[in-house]
C-alpha positions in Angstrom: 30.8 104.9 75.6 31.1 108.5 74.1 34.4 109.7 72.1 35.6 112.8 71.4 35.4 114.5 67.9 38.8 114.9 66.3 39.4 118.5 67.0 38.9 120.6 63.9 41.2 123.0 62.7 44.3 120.7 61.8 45.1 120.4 58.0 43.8 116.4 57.4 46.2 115.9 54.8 48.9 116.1 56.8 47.1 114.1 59.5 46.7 111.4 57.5 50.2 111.6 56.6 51.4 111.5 59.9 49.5 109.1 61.4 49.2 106.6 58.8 51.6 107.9 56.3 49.1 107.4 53.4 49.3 110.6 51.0 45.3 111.7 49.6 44.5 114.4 48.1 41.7 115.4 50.2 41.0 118.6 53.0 38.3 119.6 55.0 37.1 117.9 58.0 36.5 114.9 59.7 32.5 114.5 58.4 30.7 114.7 60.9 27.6 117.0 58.8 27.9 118.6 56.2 29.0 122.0 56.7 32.8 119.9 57.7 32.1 117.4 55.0 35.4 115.6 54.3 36.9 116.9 50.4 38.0 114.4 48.1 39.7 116.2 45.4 41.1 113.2 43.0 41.8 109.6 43.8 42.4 106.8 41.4 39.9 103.5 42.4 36.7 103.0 43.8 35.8 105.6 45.9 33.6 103.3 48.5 37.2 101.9 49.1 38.7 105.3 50.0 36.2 106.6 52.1 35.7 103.4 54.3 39.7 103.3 54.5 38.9 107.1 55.8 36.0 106.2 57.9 38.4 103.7 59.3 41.2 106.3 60.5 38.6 108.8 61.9 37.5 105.6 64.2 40.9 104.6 65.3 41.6 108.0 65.6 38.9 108.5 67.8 38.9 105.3 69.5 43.0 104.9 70.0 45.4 107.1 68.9 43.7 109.9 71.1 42.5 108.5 74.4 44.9 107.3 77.2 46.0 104.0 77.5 43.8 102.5 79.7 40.7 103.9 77.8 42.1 102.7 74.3 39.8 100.5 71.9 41.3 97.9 69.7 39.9 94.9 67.3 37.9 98.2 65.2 36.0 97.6 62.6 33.6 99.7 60.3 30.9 98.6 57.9 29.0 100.9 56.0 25.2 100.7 56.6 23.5 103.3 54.6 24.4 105.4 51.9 22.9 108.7 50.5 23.7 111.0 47.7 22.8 114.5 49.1 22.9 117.5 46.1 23.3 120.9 47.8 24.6 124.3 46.4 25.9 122.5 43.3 27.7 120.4 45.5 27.5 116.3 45.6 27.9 115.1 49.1 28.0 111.1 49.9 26.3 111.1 53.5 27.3 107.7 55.2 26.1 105.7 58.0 28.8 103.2 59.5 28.8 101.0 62.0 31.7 100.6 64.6 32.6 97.8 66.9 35.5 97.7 69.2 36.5 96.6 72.4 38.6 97.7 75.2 42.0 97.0 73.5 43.7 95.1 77.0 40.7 93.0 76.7 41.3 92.3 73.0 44.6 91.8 73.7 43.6 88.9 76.3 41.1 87.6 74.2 43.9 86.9 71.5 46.3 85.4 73.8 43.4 82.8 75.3 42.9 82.0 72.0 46.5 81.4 71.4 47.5 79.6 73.8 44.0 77.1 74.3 42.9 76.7 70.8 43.7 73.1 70.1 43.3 72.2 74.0 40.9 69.4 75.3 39.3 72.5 77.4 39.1 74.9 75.6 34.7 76.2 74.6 35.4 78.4 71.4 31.8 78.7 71.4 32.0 80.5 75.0 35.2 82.3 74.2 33.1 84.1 71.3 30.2 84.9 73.4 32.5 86.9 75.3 33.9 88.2 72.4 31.1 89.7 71.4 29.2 90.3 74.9 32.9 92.8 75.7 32.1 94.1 71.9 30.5 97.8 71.5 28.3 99.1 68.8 28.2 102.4 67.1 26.4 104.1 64.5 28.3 107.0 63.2 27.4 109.7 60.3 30.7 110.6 57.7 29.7 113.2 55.3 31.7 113.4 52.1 32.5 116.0 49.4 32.7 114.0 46.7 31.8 117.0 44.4 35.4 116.8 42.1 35.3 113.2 41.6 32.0 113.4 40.1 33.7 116.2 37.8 36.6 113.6 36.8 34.1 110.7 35.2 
């Protein structure tokens, strides 16, 4: 399954507002390289924290909030695989590799309600329900690139 960039162009700030209504003081882009590295201009906590929370939008972004109905991807999650320090044009980038599963959200949906209404049931194979869990369950690896160069400034 391919998805679509978020379209570039859009002040993220307000994105991030609007769709989540989470205020960050951040702009650029979406990371995906590093020319449209994501800015993180100040932020009080770890920053790991606040870039997977941003790494989470971009996916649900991606994988919901702009496909249609029918093609929408629920149960989202994103763990960080490899991290990288890049130091370019005295500029500090953090250059992360996540990975993202998902599954069609209807599917999701009727995976939860299975579980809800057989758990507990004489008939019900949690093992097998799981299998198909995770058998209806894709797999992606995608790059976020961070400019992370005026939080390094702040310690």
């Amino acid at each position: 399954m391919t998805f679509q960039n978020i379209q570039q162009g859009d002040e993220i700030k307000k994105v991030v507002k609007s769709a989540f209504d989470v205020d960050l003081d951040i702009s650029g882009e979406w990371g995906y390289d590093q020319e449209n590295a994501l800015v993180i201009h100040t932020f009080d906590g770890e920053l790991f924290q606040l870039e997977h929370m941003l790494a989470s939008m971009r996916a649900y972004i991606e994988m919901n909030m702009t496909v249609s109905e029918e093609n929408r991807y629920g149960a989202i999650n994103v763990n960080e695989k490899k991290r990288d320090i890049i130091r370019k044009n005295n500029k500090v980038y953090d250059k992360i590799v996540y990975e993202i599963s998902a599954m069609p959200e209807k599917m999701y949906e009727e995976f939860i309600a299975e579980y809800k209404e057989k758990y507990e049931t004489a008939d019900f194979d949690i093992q097998e329900h799981f299998k198909r869990r995770k058998e209806a369950t894709i797999v992606l690896e995608k790059v976020f690139w961070f400019d992370i160069s005026n939080t390094i400034q702040q310690i």
